[in-house]
C-alpha positions in Angstrom: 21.8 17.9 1.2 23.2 14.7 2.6 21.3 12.6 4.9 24.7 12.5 6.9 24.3 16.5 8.1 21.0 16.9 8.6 19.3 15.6 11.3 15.4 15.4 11.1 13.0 17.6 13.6 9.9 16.3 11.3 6.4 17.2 12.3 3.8 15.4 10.2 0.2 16.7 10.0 -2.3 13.9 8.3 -5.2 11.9 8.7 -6.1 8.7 6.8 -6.6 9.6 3.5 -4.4 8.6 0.1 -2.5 11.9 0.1 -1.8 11.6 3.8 -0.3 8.4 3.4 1.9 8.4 1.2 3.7 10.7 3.4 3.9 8.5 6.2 4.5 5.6 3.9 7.7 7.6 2.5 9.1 8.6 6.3 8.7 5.1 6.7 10.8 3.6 3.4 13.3 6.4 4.2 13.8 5.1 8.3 13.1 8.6 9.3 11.8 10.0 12.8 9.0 11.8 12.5 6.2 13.2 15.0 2.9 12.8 14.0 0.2 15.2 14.3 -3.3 13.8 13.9 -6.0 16.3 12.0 -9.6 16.0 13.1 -10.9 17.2 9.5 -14.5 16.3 10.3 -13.9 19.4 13.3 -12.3 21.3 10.9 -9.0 21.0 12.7 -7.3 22.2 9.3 -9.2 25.4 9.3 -7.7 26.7 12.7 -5.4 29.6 12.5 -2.5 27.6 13.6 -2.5 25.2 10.7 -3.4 27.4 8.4 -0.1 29.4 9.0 2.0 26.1 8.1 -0.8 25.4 5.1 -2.4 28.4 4.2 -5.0 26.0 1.8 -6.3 24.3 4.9 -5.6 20.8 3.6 -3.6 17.7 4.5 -0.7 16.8 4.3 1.4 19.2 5.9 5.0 18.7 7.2 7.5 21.2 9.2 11.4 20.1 9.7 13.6 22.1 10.7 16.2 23.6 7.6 19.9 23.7 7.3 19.8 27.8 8.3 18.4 26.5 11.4 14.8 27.7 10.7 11.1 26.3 10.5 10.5 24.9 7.1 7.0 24.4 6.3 5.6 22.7 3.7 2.2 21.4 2.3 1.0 19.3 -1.6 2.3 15.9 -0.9 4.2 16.2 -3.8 6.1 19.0 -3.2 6.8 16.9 0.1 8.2 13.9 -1.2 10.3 15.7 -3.1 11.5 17.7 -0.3 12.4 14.5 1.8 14.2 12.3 -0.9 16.1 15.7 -1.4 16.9 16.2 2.0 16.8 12.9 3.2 17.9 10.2 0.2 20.7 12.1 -1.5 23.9 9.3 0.0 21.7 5.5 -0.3 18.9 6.6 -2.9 16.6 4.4 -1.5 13.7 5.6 -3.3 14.9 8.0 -5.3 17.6 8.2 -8.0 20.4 11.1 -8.5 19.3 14.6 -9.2 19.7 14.8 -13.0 20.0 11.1 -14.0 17.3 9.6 -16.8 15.8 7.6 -13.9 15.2 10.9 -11.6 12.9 12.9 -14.7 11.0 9.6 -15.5 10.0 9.7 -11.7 9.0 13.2 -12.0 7.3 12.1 -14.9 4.8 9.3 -12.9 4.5 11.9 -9.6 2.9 14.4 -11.8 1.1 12.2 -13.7 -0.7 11.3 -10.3 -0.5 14.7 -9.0 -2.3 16.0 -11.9 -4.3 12.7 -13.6 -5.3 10.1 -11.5 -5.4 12.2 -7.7 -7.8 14.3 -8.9 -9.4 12.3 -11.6 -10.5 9.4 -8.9 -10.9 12.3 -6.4 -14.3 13.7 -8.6 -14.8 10.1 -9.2 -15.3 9.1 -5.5 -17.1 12.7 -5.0 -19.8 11.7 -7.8 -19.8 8.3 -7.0 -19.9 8.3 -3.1 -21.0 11.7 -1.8 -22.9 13.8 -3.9 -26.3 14.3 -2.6 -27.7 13.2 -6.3 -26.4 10.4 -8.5 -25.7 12.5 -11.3 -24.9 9.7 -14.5 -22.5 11.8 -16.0 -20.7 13.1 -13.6 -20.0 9.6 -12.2 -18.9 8.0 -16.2 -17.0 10.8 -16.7 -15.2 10.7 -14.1 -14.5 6.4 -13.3 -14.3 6.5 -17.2 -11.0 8.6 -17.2 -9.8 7.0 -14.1 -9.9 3.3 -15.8 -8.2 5.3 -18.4 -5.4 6.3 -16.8 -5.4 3.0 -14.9 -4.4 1.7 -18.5 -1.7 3.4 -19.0 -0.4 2.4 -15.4 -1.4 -1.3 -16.3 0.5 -1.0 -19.7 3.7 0.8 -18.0 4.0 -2.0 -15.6 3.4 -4.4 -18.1 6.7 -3.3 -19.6 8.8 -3.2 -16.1 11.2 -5.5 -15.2 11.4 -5.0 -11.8 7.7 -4.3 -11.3 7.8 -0.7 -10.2 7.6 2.3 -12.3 10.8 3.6 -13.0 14.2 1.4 -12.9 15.2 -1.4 -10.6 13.0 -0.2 -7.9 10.4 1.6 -5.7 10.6 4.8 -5.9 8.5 8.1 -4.5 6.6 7.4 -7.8 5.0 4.2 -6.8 4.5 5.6 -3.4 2.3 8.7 -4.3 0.1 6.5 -6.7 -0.6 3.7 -4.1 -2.6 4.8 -1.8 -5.1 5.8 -4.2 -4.9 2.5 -6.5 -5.3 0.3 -3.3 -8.7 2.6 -2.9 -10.0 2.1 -6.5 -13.5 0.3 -5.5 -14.3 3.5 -3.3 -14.4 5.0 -6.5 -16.5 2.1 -8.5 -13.2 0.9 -10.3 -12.8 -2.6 -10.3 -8.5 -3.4 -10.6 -9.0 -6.9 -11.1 -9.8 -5.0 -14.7 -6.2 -3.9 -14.7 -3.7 -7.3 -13.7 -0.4 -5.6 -13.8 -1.6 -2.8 -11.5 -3.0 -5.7 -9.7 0.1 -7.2 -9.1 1.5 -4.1 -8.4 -0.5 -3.2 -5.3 -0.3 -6.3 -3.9 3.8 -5.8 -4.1 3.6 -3.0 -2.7 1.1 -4.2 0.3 4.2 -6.6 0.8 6.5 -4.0 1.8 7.3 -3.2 5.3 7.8 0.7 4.8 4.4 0.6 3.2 2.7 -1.8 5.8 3.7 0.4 8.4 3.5 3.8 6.6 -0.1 3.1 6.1 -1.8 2.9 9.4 -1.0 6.5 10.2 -2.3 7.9 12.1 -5.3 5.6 12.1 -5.5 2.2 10.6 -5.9 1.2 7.4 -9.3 -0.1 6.5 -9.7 0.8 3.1 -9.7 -3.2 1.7 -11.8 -4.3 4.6 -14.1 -1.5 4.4 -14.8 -2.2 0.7 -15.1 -6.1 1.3 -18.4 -5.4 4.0 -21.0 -3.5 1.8 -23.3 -2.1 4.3 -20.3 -0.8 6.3 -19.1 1.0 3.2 -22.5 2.6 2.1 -22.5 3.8 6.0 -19.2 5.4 6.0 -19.7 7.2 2.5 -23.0 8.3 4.3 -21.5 9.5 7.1 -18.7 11.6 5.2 -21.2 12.4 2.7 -23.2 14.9 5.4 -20.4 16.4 6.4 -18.6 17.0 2.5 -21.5 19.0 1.5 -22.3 21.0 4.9 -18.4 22.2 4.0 -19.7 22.7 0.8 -22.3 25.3 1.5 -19.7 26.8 4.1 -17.4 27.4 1.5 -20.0 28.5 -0.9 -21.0 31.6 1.6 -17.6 32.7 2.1 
């Protein structure tokens, strides 16, 4: 649908994590309005009866807009979302996306589920092992850095190949979007990217863009870089989420 006859009623529902953001970061690239609705996770805001009915999985992001029959859409996985707004939203300019059925559109479906299925939940158990498990379990946390620097190579290689720098065509693209919020956050996870210069150089493009700049601080600020720079501030924060991931651990476990 073109962007010219629809006109947003976007309700966003996030907190500041890497999947959250890169919704925001997308509203942002696209110059969209958007309300945002803050989720206390740590009170289990996303387990209330209301959210649930927009995302029955309990998790962020969420987003509601309302359709072209006049209706509530609702809609939750952050990839599903992007995909939804460059479809809804970036169909005349193409700002981050390319046509529907052009080389350029299926190589970015390629990289979204590459992060949507690799590297999201690959540095996801990564930081769990790493960061919040109530044992340091060796194996757990190789295993799972170990595939996350792997898949970091094949990034680092791709981009070592790009002309423009991004990961598909001329440009950035909902792609680079969905894998930057969790690349900026590889030392939570014990990866180092100064391993990895063309990713690198990559993040730091990105962290130049003014969709992203803004996109990122919602709806709290973002502190990953600073966090990670201040060791004792880090080691108290993965503390502090650390109690509270495995008390929702044992809820879960009794249900």
């Amino acid at each position: 649908m073109s962007s010219t006859r629809k006109t947003p009623d976007i309700h966003l529902y996030t907190t500041q994590t890497p999947n959250g953001i890169k919704i925001s970061i997308t509203l942002e690239e696209l110059g969209l309005p958007y309300t945002t609705h803050k989720i206390e996770i740590q009170k289990n805001t996303q387990k209330e009866p209301w959210f649930l009915e927009i995302n029955p999985n309990g998790r962020i992001p969420a987003l509601t807009d309302t359709f072209s029959d006049g209706r509530t859409i609702r809609l939750f996985e952050s990839g599903s979302i992007m995909q939804y707004l460059v479809e809804q939203y970036d169909q005349d300019s193409h700002r981050i996306s390319y046509p529907l059925g052009s080389r350029e559109h299926y190589e970015v479906n390629n990289w979204l589920f590459f992060l949507n299925a690799g590297v999201g939940p690959m540095q996801g158990q990564a930081n769990h092992f790493y960061r919040y498990a109530p044992e340091k379990i060796p194996y757990g946390i190789n295993r799972y850095q170990n595939e996350t620097r792997r898949l970091y190579g094949v990034l680092d290689k791709h981009l070592a190949t790009s002309t423009s720098g991004y990961l598909v065509g001329e440009k950035c693209t909902i792609a680079d979007i969905a894998h930057w919020g969790w690349v900026t956050a590889a030392g939570w996870a014990g990866v180092n990217i100064d391993e990895f210069p063309h990713l690198k150089a990559w993040d730091e493009r990105m962290m130049a863009r003014p969709g992203v700049e803004k996109g990122r601080h919602v709806p709290d600020r973002h502190r990953m870089k600073e966090l990670l720079a201040d060791k004792e501030a880090t080691e108290r924060h993965a503390q502090e989420s650390a109690k509270w991931i495995q008390r929702e651990q044992a809820k879960d476990a009794q249900k």
